[in-house]
Chimera marker file (.cmm) of the C-alpha trace (Angstrom):
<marker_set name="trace">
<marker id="1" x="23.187" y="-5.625" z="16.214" r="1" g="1" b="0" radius="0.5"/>
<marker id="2" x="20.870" y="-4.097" z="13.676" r="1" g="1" b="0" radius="0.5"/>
<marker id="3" x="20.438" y="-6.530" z="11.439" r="1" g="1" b="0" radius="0.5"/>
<marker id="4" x="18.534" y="-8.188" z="14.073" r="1" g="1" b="0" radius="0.5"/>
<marker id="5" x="15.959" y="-6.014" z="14.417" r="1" g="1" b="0" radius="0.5"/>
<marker id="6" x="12.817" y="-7.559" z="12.869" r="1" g="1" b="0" radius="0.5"/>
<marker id="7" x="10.157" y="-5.868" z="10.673" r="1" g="1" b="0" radius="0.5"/>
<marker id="8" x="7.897" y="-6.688" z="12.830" r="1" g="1" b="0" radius="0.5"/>
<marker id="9" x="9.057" y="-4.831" z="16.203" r="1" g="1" b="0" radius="0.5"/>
<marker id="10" x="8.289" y="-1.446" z="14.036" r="1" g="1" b="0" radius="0.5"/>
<marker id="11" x="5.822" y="-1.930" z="11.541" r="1" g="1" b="0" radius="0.5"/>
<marker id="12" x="2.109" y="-0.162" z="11.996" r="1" g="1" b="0" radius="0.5"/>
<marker id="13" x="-0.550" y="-2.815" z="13.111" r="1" g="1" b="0" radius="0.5"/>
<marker id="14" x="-3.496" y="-0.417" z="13.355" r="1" g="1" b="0" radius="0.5"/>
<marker id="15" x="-4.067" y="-0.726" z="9.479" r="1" g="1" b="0" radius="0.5"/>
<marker id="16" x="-6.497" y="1.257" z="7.274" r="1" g="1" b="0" radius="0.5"/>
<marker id="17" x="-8.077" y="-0.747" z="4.655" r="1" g="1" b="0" radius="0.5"/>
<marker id="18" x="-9.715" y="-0.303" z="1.345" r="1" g="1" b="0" radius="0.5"/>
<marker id="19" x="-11.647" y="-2.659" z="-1.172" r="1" g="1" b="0" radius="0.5"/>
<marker id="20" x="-11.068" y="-2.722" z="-5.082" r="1" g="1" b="0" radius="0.5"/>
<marker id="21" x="-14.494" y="-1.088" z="-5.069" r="1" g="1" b="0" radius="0.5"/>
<marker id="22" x="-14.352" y="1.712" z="-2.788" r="1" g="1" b="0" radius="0.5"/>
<marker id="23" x="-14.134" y="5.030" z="-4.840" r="1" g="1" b="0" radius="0.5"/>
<marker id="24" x="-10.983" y="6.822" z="-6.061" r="1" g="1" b="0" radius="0.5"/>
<marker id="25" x="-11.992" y="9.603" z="-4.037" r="1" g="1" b="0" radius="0.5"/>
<marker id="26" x="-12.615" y="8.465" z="-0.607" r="1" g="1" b="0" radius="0.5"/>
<marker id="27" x="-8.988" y="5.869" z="-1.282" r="1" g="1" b="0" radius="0.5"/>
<marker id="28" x="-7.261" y="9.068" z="-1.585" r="1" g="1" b="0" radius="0.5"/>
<marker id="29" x="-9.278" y="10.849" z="0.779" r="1" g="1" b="0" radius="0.5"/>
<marker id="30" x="-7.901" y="7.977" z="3.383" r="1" g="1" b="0" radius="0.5"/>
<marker id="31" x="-4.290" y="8.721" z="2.396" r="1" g="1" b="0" radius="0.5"/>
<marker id="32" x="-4.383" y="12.416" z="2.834" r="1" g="1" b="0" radius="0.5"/>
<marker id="33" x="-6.461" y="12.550" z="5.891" r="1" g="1" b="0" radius="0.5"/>
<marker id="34" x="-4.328" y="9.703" z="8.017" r="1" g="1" b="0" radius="0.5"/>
<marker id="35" x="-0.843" y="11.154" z="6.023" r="1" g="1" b="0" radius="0.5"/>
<marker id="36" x="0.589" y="7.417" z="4.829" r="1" g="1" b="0" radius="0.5"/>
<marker id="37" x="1.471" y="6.513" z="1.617" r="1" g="1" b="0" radius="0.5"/>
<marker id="38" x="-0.127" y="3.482" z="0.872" r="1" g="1" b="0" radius="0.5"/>
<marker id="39" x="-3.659" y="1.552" z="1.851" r="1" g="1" b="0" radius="0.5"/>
<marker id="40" x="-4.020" y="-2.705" z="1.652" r="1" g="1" b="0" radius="0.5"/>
<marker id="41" x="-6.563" y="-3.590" z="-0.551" r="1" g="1" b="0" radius="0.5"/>
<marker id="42" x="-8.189" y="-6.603" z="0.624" r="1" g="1" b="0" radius="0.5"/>
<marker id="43" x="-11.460" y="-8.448" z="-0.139" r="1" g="1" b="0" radius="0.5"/>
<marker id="44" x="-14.606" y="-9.547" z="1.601" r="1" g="1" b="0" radius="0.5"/>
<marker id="45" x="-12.745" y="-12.099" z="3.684" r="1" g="1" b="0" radius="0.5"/>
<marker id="46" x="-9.923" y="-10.031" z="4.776" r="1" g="1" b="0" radius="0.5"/>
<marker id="47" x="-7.053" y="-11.301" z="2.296" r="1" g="1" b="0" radius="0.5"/>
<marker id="48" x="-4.444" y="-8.735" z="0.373" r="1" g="1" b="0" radius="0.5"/>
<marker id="49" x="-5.325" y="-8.961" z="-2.926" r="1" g="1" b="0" radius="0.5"/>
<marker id="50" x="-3.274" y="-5.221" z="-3.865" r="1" g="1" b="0" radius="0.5"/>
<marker id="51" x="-2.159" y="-1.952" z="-2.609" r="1" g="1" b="0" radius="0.5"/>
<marker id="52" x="-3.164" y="1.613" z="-3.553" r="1" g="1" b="0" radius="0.5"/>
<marker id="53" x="-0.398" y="4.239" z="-3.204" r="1" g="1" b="0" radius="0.5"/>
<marker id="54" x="0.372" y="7.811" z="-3.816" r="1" g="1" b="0" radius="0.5"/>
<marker id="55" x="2.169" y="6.203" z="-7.216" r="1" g="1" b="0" radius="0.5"/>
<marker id="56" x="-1.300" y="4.871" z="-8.198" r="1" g="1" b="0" radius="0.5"/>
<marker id="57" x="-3.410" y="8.435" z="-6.777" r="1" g="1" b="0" radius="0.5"/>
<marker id="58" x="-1.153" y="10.057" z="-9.268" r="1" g="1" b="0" radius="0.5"/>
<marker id="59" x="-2.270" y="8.083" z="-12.579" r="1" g="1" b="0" radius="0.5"/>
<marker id="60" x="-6.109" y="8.762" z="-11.142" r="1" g="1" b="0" radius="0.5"/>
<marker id="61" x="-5.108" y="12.685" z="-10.990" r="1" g="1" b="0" radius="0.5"/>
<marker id="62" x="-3.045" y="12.734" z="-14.646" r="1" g="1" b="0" radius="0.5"/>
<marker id="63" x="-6.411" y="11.016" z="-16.217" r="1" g="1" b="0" radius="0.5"/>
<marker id="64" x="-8.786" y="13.265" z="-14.512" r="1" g="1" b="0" radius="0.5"/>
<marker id="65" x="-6.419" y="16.117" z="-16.159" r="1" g="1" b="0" radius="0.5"/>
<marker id="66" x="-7.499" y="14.540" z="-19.649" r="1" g="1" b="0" radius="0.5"/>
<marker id="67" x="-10.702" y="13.780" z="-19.093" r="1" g="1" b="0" radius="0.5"/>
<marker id="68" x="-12.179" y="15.984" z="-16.197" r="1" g="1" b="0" radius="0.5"/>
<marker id="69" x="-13.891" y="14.038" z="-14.036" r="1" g="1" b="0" radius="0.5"/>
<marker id="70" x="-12.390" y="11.856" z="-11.131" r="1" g="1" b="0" radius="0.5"/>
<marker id="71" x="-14.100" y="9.253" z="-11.171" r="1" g="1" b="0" radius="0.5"/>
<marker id="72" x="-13.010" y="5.150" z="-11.304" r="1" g="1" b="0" radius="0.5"/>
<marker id="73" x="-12.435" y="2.193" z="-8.006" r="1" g="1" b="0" radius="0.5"/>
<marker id="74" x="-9.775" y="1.195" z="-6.278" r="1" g="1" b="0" radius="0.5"/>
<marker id="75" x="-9.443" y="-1.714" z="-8.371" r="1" g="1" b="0" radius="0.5"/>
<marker id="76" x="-9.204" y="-0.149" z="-11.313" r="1" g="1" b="0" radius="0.5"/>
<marker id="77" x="-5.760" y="1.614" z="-10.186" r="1" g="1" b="0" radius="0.5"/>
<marker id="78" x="-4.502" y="-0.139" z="-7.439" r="1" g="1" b="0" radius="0.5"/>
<marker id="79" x="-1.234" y="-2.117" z="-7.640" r="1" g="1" b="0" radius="0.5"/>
<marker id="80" x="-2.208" y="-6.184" z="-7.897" r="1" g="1" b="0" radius="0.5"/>
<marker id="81" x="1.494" y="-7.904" z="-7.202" r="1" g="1" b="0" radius="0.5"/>
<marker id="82" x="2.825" y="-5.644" z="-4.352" r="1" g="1" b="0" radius="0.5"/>
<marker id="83" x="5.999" y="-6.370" z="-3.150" r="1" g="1" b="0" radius="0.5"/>
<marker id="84" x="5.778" y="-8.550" z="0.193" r="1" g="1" b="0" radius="0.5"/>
<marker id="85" x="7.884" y="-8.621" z="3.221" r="1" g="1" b="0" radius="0.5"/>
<marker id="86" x="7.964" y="-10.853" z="6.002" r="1" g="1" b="0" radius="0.5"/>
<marker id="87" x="7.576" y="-9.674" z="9.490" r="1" g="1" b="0" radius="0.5"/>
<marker id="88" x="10.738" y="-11.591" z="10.632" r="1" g="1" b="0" radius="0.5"/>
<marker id="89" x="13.020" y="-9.549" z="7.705" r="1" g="1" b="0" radius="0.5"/>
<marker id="90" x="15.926" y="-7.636" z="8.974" r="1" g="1" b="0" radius="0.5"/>
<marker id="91" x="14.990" y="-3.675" z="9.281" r="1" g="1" b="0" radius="0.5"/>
<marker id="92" x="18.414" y="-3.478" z="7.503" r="1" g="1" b="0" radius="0.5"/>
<marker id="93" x="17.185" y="-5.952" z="4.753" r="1" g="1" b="0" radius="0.5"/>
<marker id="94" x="14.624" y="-4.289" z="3.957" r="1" g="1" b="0" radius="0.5"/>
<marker id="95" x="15.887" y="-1.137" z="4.589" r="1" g="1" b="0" radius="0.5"/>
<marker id="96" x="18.181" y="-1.728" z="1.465" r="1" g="1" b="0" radius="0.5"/>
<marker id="97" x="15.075" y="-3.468" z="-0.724" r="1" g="1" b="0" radius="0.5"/>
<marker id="98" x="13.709" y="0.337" z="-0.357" r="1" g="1" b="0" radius="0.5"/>
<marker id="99" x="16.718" y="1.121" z="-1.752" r="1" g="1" b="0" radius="0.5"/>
<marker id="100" x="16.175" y="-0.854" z="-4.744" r="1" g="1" b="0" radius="0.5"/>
<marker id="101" x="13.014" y="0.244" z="-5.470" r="1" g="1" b="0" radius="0.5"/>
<marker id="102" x="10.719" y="3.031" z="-5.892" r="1" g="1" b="0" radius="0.5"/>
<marker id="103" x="7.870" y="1.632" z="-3.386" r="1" g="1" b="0" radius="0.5"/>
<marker id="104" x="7.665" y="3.814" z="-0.299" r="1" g="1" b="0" radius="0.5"/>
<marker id="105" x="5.549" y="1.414" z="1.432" r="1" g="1" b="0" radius="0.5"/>
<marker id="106" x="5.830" y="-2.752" z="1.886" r="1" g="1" b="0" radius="0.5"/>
<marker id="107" x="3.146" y="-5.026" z="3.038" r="1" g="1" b="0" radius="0.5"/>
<marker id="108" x="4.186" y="-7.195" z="5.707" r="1" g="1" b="0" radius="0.5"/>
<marker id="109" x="2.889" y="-10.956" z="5.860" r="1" g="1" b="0" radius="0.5"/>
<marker id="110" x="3.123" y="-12.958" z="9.143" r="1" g="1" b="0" radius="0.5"/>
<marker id="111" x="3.107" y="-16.678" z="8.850" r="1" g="1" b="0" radius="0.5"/>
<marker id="112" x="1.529" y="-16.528" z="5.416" r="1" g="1" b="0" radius="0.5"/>
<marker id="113" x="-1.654" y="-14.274" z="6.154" r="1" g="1" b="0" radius="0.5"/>
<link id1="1" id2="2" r="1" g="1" b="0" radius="0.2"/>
<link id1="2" id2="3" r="1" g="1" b="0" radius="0.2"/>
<link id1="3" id2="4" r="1" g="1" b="0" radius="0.2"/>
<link id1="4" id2="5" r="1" g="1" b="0" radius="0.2"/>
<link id1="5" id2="6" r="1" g="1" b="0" radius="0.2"/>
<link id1="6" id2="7" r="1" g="1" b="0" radius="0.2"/>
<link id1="7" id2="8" r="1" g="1" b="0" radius="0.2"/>
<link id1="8" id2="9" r="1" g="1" b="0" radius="0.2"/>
<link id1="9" id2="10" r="1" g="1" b="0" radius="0.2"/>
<link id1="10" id2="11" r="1" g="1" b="0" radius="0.2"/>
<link id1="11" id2="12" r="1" g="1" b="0" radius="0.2"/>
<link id1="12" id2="13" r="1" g="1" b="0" radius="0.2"/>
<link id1="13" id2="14" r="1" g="1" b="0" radius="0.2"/>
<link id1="14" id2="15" r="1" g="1" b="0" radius="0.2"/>
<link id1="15" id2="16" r="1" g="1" b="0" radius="0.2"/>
<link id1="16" id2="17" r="1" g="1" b="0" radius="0.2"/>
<link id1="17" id2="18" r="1" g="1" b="0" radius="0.2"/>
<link id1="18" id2="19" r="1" g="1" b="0" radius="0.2"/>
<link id1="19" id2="20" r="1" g="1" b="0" radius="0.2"/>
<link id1="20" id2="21" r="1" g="1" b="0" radius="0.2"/>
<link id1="21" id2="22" r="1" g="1" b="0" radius="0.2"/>
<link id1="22" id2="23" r="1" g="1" b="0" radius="0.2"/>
<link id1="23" id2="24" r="1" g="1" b="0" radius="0.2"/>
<link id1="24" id2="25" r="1" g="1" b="0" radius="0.2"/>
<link id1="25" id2="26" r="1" g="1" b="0" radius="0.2"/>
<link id1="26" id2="27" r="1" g="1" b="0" radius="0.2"/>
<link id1="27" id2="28" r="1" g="1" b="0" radius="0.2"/>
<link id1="28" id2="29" r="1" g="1" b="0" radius="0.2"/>
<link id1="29" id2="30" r="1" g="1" b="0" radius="0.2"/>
<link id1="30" id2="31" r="1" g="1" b="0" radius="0.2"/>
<link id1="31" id2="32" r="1" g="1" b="0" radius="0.2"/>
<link id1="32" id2="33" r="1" g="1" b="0" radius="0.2"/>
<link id1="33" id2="34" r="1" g="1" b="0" radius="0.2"/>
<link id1="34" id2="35" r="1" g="1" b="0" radius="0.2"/>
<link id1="35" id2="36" r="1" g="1" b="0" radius="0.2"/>
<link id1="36" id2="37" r="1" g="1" b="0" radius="0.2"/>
<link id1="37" id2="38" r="1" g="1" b="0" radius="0.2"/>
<link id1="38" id2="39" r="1" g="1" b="0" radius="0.2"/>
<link id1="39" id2="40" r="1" g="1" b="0" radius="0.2"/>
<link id1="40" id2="41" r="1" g="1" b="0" radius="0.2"/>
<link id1="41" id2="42" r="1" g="1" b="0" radius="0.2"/>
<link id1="42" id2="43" r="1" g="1" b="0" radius="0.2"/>
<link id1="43" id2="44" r="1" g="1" b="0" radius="0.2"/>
<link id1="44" id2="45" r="1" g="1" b="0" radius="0.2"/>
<link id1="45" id2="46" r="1" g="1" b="0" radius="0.2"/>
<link id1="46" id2="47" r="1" g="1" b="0" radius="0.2"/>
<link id1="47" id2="48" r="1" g="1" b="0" radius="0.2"/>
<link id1="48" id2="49" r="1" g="1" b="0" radius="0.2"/>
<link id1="49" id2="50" r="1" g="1" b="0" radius="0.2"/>
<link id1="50" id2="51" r="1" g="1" b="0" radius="0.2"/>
<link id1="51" id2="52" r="1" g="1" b="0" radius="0.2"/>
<link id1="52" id2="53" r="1" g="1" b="0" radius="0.2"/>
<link id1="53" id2="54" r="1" g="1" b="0" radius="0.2"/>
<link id1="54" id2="55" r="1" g="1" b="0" radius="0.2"/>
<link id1="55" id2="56" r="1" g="1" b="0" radius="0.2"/>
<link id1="56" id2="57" r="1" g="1" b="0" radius="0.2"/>
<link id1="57" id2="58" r="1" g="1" b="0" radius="0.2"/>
<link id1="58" id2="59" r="1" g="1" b="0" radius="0.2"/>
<link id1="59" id2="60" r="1" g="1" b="0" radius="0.2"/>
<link id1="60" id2="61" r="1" g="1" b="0" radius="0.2"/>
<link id1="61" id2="62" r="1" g="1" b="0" radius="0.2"/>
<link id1="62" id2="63" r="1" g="1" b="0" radius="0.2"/>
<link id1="63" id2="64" r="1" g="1" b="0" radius="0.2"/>
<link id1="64" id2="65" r="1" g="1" b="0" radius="0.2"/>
<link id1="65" id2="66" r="1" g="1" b="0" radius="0.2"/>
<link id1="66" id2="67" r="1" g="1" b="0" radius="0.2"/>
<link id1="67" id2="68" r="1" g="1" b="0" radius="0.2"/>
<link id1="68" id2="69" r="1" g="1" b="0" radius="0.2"/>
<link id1="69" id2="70" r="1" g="1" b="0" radius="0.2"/>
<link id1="70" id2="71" r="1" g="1" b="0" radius="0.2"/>
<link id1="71" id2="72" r="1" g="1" b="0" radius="0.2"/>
<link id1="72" id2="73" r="1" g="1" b="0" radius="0.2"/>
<link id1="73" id2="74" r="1" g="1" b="0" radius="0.2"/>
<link id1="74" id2="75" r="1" g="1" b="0" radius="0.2"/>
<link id1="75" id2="76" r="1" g="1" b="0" radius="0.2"/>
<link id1="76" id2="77" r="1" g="1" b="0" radius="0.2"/>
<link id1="77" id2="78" r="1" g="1" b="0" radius="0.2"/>
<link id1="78" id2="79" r="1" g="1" b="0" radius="0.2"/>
<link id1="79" id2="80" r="1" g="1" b="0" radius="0.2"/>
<link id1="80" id2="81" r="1" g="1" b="0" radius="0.2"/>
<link id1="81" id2="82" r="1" g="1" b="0" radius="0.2"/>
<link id1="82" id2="83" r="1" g="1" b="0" radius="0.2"/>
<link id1="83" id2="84" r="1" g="1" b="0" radius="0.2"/>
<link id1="84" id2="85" r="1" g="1" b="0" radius="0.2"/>
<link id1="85" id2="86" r="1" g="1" b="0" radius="0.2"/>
<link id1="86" id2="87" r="1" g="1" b="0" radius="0.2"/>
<link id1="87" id2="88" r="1" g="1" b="0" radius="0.2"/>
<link id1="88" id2="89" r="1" g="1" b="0" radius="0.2"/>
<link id1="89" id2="90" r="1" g="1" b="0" radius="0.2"/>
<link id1="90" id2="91" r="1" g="1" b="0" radius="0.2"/>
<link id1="91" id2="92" r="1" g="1" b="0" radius="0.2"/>
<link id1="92" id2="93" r="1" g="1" b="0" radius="0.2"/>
<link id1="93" id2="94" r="1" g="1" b="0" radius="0.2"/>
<link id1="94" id2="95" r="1" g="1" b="0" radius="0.2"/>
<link id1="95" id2="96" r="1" g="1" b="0" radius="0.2"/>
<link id1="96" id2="97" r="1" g="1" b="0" radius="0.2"/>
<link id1="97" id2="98" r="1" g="1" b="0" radius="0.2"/>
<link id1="98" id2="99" r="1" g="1" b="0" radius="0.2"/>
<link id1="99" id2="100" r="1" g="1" b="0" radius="0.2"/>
<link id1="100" id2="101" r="1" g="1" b="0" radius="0.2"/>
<link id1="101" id2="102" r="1" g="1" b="0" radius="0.2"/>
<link id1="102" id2="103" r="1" g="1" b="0" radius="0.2"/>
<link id1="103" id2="104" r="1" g="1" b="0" radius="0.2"/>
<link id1="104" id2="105" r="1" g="1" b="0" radius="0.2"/>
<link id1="105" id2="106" r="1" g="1" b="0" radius="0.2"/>
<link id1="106" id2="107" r="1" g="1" b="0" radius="0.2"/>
<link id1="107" id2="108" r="1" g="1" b="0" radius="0.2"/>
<link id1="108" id2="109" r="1" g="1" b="0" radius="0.2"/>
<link id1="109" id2="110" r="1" g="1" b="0" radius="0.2"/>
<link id1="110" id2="111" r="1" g="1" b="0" radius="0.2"/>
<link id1="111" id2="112" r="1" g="1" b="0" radius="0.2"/>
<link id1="112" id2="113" r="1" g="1" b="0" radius="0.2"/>
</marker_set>
């Protein structure tokens, strides 16, 4: 019965969005204020082209410990090959490809887009 539960019956449609050039600080601004772990990246024309994460907030915050300024874009720490999932996986599919990996957070593509 569970495994056919698709993605797509639970995942969040009201997304928040940044670009590779919005600044480090108002990426992780986003994150903290609206409490999710990850933001789509996506260029002028709408398409994923990375995510930003907690993961990738940390590196920003460990290099602004060396060099004491936080500073930098979205693009410049943002994750390029995100994992993927489509909208009509199994919850329990993808419930175990958390499992296998470290990502909190999975894009999900409908019909290629």
């Amino acid at each position: 019965m569970l495994a056919k539960i698709a993605v797509v019956d639970y995942m969040s449609t009201k997304m928040i969005t940044v670009t590779p050039e919005t600044e480090i600080t108002q990426a992780v601004k986003k994150l903290l204020d609206h409490k999710i772990t990850s933001l789509p990246v996506v260029d002028e024309r709408g398409k994923l082209v990375g995510v930003f994460s907690e993961k990738d907030g940390m590196k920003v915050f460990v290099g602004s410990a060396y060099n004491q300024t936080l500073e930098g874009t979205v693009g410049e720490y943002m994750t390029k090959d995100p994992q993927l999932v489509n909208g009509d996986d199994s919850l329990v599919d993808v419930a175990a490809k958390f499992q296998e990996s470290s990502t909190r957070s999975f894009p999900v593509m409908q019909n290629g887009a």
